[in-house]
Every structure is written in structure tokens, then in C-alpha cells.
MARBA-3410 file (N, C-alpha, C, O; in Angstrom, 1 decimal):
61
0.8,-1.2,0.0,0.0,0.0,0.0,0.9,1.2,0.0,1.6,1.5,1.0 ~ 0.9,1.9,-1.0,1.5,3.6,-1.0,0.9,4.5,-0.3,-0.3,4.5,-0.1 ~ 1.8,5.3,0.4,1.5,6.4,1.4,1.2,7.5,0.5,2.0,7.9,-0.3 ~ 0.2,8.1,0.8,0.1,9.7,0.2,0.9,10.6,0.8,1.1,10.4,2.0 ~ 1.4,11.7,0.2,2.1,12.5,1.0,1.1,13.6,1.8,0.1,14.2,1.4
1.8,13.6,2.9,1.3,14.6,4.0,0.9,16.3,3.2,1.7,17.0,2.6 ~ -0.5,16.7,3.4,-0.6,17.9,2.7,0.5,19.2,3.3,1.2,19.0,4.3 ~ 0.6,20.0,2.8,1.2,21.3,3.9,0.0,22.0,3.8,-0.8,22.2,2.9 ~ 0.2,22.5,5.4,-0.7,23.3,5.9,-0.2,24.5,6.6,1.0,24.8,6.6 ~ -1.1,25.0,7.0,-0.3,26.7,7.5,0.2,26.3,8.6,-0.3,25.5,9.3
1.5,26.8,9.0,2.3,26.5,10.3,3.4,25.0,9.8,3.9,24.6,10.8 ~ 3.7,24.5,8.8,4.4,23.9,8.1,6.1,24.5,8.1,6.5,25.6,8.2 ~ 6.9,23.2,7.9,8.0,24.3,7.4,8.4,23.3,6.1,8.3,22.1,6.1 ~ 8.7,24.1,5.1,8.6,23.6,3.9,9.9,24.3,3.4,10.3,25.3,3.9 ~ 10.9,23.8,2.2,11.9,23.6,1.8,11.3,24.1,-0.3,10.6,23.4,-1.0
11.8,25.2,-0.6,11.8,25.5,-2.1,12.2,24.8,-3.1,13.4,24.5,-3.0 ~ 11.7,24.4,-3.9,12.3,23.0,-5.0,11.7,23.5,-5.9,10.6,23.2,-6.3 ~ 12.7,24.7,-6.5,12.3,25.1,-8.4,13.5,26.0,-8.1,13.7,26.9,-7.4 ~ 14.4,25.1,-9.5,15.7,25.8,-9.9,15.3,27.4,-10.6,16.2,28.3,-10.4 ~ 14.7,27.7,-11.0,14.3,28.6,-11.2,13.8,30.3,-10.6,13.5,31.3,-11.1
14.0,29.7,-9.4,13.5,30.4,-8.0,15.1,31.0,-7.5,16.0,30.1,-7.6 ~ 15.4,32.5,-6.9,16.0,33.2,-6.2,16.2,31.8,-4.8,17.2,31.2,-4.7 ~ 15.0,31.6,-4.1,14.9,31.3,-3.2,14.9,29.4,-3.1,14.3,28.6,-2.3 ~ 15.6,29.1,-4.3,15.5,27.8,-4.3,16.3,27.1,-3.0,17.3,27.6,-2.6 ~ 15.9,26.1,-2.5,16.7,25.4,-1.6,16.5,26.0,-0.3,16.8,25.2,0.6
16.1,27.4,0.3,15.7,27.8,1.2,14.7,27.2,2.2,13.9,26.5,1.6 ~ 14.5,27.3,3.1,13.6,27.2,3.9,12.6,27.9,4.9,13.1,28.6,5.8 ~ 11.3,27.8,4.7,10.4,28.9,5.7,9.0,28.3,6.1,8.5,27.3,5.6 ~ 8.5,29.1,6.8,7.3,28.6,7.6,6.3,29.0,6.4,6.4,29.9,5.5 ~ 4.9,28.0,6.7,3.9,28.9,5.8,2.6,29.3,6.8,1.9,28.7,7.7
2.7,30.3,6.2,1.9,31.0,7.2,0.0,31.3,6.6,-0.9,31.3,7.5 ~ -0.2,31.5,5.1,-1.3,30.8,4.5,-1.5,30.1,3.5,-0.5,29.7,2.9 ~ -2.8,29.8,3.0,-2.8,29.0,1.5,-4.3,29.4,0.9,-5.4,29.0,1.4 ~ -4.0,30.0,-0.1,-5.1,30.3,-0.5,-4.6,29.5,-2.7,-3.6,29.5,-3.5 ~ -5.9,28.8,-2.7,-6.0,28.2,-3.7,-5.0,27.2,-3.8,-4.9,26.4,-2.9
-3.6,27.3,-5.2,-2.5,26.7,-5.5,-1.7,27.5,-5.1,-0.8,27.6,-6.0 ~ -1.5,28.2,-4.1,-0.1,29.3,-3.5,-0.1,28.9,-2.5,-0.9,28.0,-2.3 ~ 0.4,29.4,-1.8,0.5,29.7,-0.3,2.3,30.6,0.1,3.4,30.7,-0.3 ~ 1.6,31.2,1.0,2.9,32.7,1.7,3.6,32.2,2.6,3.1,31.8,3.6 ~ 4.8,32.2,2.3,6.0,31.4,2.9,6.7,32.4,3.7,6.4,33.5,3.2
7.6,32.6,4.9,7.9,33.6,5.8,9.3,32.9,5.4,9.3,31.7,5.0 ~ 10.3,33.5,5.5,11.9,33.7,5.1,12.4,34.0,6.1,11.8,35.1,6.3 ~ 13.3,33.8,7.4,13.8,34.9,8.4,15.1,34.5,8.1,15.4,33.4,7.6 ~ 15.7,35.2,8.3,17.4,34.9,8.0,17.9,36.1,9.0,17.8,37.3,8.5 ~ 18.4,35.9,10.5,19.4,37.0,11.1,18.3,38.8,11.2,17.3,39.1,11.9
19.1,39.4,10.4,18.2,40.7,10.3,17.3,40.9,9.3,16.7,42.0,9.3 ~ 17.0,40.0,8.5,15.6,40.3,7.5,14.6,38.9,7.7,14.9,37.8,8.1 ~ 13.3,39.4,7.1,12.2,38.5,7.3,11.4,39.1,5.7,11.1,40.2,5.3 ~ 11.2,37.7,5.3,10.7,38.2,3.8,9.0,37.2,3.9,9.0,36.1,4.6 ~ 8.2,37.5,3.4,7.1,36.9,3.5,6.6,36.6,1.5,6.2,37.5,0.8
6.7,35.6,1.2,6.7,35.3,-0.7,5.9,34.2,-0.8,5.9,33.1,-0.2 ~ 4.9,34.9,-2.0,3.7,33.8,-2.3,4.5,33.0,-3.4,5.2,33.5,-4.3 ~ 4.3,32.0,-3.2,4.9,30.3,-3.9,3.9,29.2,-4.3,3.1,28.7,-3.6 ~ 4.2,29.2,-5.6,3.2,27.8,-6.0,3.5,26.7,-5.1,4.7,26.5,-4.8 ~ 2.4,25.6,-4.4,2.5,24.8,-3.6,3.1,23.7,-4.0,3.5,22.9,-3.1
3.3,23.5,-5.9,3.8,22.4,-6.2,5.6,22.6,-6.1,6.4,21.8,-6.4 ~ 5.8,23.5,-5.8,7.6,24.2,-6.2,7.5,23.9,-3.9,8.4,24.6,-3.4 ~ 7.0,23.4,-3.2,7.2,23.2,-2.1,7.1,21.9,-1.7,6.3,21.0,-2.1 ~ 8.1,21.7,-0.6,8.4,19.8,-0.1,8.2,20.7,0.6,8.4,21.9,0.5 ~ 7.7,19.8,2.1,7.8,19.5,3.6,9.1,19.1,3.5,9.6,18.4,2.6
9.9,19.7,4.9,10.9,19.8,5.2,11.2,19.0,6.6,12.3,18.9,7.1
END
């Protein structure tokens, strides 16, 4: 029997997977999800970036 993968949901921390992306390979919390996006929070030291992301360019981390 195959496992489905776990949805992400708000409060997730999820990992960027699209070479294409600035922010590939990064990691952040998601904070909502509206439709096929959802708003990812970035903190790194002194900045905090908040970027809407297609849900399929995100793995659970």
C-alpha cells in the first residue's frame, strides 16, 4: 500500500524545489494558503521576507 504524502498546511515548514527560483533550496514557515499558493515567511538573522509560492515548487521539510 502507497503512502500519500502529507498535505502542507499553515504552520508547516517547507523547503523550495524550483531551480528557477531566487529562493531555491531555502527554507520557511507557511503562514497561509489560498488556492494553489501559499505565503512562505523567510527569516534569515536581520531580514524576514514573506513570498507567495506555487504549492507544487514546495516539499515539507
Amino acid at each position: 500500500m502507497a503512502s500519500a504524502a502529507a498535505p502542507i498546511l499553515p504552520g508547516a515548514t517547507v523547503t523550495v524545489q524550483d531551480v528557477t527560483s531566487i529562493y531555491n533550496g531555502y527554507t520557511g514557515f507557511v503562514q497561509r494558503i489560498s488556492g494553489d499558493r501559499a505565503a512562505v515567511l523567510f527569516e534569515g538573522g536581520n531580514w524576514d521576507k514573506l513570498v507567495t509560492m506555487r504549492l507544487k515548487d514546495l516539499q515539507p521539510a
